[in-house]
C-alpha positions as CSV (number, residue, x, y, z in Angstrom):
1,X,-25.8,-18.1,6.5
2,X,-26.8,-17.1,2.9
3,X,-24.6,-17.0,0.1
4,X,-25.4,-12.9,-0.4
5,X,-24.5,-12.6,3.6
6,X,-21.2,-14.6,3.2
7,X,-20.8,-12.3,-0.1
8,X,-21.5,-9.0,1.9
9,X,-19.1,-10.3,4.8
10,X,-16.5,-10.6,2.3
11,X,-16.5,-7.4,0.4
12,X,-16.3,-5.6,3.9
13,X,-13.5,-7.7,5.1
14,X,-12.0,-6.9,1.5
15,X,-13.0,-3.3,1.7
16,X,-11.5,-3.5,5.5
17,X,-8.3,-4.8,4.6
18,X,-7.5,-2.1,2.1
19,X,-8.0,0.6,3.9
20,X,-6.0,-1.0,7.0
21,X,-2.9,-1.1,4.4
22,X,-3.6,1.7,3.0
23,X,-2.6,3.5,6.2
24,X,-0.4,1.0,7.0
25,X,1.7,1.4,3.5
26,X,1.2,5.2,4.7
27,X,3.1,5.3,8.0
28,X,5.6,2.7,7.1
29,X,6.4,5.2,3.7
30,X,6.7,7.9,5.9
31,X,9.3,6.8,8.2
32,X,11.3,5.2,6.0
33,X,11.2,8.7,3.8
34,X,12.3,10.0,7.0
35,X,15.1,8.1,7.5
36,X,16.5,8.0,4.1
37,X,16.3,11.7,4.4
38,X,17.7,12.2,7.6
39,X,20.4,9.8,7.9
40,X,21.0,8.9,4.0
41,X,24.9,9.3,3.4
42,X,24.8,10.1,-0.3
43,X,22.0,11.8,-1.6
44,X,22.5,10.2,-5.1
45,X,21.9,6.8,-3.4
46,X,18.8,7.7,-1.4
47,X,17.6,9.3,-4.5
48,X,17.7,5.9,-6.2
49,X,16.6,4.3,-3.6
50,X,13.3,6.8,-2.8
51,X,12.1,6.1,-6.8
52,X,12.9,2.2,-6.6
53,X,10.7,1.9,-3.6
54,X,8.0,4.4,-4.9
55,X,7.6,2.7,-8.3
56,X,7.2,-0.5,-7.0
57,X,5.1,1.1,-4.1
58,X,3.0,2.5,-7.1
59,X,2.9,-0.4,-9.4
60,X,1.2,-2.3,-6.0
61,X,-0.9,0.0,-5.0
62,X,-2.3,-0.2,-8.6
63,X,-2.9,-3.8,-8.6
64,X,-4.7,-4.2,-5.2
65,X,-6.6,-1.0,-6.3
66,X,-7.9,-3.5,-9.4
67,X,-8.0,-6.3,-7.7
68,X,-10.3,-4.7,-5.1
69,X,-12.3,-3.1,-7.9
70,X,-12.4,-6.3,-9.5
71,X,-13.9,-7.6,-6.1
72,X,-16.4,-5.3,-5.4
């Protein structure tokens, strides 16, 4: 193998991976939204909890949207 195939390998494996936790962030947010929703006691807490998890969700997503960018 060339060094451009190895390179194209990669940056679809990168590109692959990105989108696979993408959706996988996606389903795992939406459950968990769910059931802090559904069965969260105080709304205060699940309040907190919802923008604690979504800023650092946020904050990720971020950085593996540079570091892809970076990548490709």
């Amino acid at each position: 193998m060339s060094e451009s195939n190895i390179e194209q390998i990669l940056t679809l494996v990168s590109l692959g991976a990105f989108i696979l936790s993408g959706i996988f962030f996606g389903v795992i947010s939406a459950v968990l939204n769910y059931h802090w929703t559904r069965y969260g006691i105080e709304a205060v807490q699940v309040k907190k909890i919802k923008r604690l998890y979504f800023g650092v969700a946020l904050a990720l997503g971020i950085f593996m949207i540079l570091t892809l960018l970076a990548i490709l």
